[in-house]
C-alpha positions, 0 to 999 in steps of 0.5 A, a space after each residue: 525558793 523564797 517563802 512568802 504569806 498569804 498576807 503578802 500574796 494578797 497585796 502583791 495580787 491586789 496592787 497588781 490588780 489594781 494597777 492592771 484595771 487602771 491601766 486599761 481603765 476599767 471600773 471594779 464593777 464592771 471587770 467584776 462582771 465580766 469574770 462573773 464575781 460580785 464587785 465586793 469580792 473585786 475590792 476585797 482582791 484590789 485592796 488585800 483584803 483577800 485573795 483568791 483561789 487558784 481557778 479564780 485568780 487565773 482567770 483574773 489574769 487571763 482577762 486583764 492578758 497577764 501571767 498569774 506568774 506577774 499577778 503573784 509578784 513572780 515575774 516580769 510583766 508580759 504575758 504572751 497576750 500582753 505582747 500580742 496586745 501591745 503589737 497590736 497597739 503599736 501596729 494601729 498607732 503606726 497605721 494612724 500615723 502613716 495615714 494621717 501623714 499621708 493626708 498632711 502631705 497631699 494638703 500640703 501638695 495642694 496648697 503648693 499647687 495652688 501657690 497658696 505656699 
């Protein structure tokens, strides 16, 4: 197994980090809120400042809905989560599609009805 410093655990975690909240588009202050640590200690995390302990990291990736495993550089992507997550997504894009398909057809329709094509 590689051996890698807390230096470098400490970037890859801020660069994912920070990835992670860009992604889903969510300010410092209030992810920091929402896991119940100051923002200065989010920023400290998201720039490698620092890194966190075990329970707290955990829970950073628990809420962003991906493995501490990727948080840490030591994996792919994905967690569970994240796939149900992603699933979720597709599944609402394809509905809103197949609805909004469903309405320029009956228009199209209509207009065929009243020869207005």
């Amino acid at each position: 197994m590689n051996s890698i410093d807390t230096r470098d655990l400490a970037l890859i975690f801020g660069e994912k980090l920070a990835k992670r909240l860009y992604e889903l588009d969510m300010a410092q202050i209030d992810f920091a809120n929402r896991v119940g640590i100051s923002k200065h200690t989010i920023w400290d995390y998201s720039s490698g400042k620092s890194c966190p302990n075990l329970t707290t990291a955990y829970r950073i990736a628990t809420e962003l809905g991906v493995s501490l495993d990727w948080m840490c550089g030591l994996a792919d992507r994905d967690s569970e989560e994240e796939k149900k997550w992603k699933e979720a997504l597709k599944s609402d894009v394809t509905a809103k599609l197949d609805k909004d398909l469903a309405t320029i057809r009956k228009d199209i329709l209509t207009l065929f009805e009243r020869r207005q094509i």
